[in-house]
C-alpha positions as CSV (number, residue, x, y, z in Angstrom):
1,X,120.7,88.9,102.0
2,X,120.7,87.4,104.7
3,X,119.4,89.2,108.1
4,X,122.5,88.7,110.1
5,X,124.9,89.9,108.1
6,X,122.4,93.3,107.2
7,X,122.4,94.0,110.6
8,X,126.2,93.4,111.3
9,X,126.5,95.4,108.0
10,X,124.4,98.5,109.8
11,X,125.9,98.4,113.1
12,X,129.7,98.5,110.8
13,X,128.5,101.9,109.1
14,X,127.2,103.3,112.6
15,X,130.3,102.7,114.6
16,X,132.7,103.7,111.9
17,X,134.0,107.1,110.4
18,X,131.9,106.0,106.9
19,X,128.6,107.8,106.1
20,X,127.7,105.1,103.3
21,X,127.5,101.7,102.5
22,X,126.7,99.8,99.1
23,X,126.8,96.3,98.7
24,X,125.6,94.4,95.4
25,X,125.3,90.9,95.7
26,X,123.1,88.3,93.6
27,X,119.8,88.9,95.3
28,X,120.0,92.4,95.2
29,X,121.4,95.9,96.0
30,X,121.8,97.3,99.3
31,X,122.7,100.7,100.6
32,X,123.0,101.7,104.2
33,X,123.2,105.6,105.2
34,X,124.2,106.8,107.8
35,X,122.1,109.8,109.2
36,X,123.1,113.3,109.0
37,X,125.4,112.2,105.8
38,X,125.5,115.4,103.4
39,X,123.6,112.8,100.8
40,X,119.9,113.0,100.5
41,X,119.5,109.3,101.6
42,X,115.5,109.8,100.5
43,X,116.8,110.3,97.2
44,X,119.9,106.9,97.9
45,X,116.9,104.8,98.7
46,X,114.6,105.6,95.5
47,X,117.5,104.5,93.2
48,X,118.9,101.6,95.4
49,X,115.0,100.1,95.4
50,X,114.0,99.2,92.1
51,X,117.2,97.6,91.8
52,X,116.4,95.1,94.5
53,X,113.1,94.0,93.4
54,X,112.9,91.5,90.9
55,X,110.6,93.6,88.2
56,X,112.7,96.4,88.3
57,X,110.6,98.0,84.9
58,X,107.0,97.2,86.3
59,X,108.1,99.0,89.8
60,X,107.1,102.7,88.4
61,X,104.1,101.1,86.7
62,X,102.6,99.7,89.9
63,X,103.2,103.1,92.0
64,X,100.7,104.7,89.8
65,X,97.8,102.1,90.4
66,X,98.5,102.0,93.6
67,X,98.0,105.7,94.2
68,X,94.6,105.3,92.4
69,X,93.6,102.9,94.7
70,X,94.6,104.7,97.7
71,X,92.1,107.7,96.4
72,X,89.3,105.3,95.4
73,X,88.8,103.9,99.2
74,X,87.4,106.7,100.7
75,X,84.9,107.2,98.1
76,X,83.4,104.1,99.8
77,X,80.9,104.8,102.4
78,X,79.6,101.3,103.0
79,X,82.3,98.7,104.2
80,X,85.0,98.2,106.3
81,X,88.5,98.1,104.4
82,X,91.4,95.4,104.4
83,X,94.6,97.0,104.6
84,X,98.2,95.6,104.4
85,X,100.3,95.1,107.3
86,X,103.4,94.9,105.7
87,X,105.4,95.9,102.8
88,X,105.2,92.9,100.1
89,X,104.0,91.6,97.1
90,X,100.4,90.6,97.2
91,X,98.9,87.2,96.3
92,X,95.4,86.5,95.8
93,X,96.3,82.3,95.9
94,X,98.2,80.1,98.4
95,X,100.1,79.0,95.3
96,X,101.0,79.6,91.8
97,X,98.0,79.2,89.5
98,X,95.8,78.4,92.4
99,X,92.0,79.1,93.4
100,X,92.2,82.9,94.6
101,X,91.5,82.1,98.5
102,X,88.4,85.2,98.0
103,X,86.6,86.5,95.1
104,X,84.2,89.6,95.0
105,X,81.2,88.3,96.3
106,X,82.5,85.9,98.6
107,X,81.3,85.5,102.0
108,X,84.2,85.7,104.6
109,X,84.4,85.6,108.2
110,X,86.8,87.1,110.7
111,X,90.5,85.5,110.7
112,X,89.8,83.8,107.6
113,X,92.8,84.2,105.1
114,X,91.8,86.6,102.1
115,X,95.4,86.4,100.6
116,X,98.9,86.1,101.1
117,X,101.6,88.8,101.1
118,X,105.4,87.6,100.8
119,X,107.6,89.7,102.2
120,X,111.6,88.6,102.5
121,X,111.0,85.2,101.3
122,X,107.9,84.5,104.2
123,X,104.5,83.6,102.7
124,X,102.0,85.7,104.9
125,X,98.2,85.2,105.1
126,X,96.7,88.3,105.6
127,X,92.6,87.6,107.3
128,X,89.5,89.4,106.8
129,X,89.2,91.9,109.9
130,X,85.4,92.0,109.9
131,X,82.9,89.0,108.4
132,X,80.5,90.2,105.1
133,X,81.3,90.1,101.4
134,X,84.2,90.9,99.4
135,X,82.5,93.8,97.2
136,X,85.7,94.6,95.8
137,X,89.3,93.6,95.0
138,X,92.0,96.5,95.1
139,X,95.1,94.9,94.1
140,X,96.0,92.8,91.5
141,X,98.1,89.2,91.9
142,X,102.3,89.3,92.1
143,X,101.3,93.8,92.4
144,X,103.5,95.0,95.2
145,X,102.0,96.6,98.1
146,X,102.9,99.1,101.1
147,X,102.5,99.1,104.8
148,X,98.4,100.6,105.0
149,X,97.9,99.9,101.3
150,X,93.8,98.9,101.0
151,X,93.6,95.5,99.5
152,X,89.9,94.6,100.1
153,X,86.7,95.8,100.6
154,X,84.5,94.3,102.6
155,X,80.5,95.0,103.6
């Protein structure tokens, strides 16, 4: 959807007597709430999400890894740790079947791209924060990630 017509969409539901919104369209599902509706909208959102992404049956899959490799990071004592910026679906290659841009055991230096994370159609390269060696890999390719998600490890 496009980003004009989400935001015309929102400022519609905010100015109006409406507490909800649901649109369906081909590239998706959206659903606007207004705040302080009697609706849970946490509860709106978790349905409405799935729906939108294009593996809808691998989405509860992924959560679970995910979480795993959220309480695997700070067993690490040595390293510095590359987290995600945005919300997206991680890419270890600049294109489909593609060289993986890092490997574990790859030397890397500061700024250079590690991988690429799409988010709303925009391919993203996402740079090594310190320079060392990849000693470990915490997502897997097309997986999608979360704003702070570790991706990386690097010492």
């Amino acid at each position: 959807m496009d980003l004009r017509k989400l935001k015309t969409l929102i400022d519609l539901v905010s100015e109006s007597n409406i507490s909800e919104l649901e649109i369906t369209e081909a590239e998706g599902k959206v659903r606007i709430v207004k705040a302080g509706a009697p609706a849970a909208p946490t509860q709106m959102m978790a349905y409405a999400m799935p729906q939108a992404m294009p593996a809808a049956a691998e989405a509860p899959r992924a959560a679970a890894p995910a979480v795993a490799a959220e309480a695997e990071v700070p067993a690490v004592e040595a390293g510095h740790v590359v987290t995600s910026p945005m919300v997206g679906t991680f890419y270890r290659a600049s294109s489909p079947g593609g060289k993986p841009l890092v490997e574990v055991g790859s030397s890397v230096k500061e700024g250079e791209p590690v991988c690429i994370i799409e988010a709303m159609k925009i391919m993203n390269e996402i740079e090594a924060t310190h320079t060392g060696t990849i000693s470990k890999v915490l997502c897997e390719n097309g997986q999608p990630v979360e704003f702070g998600q570790p991706l990386f490890v690097i010492e």
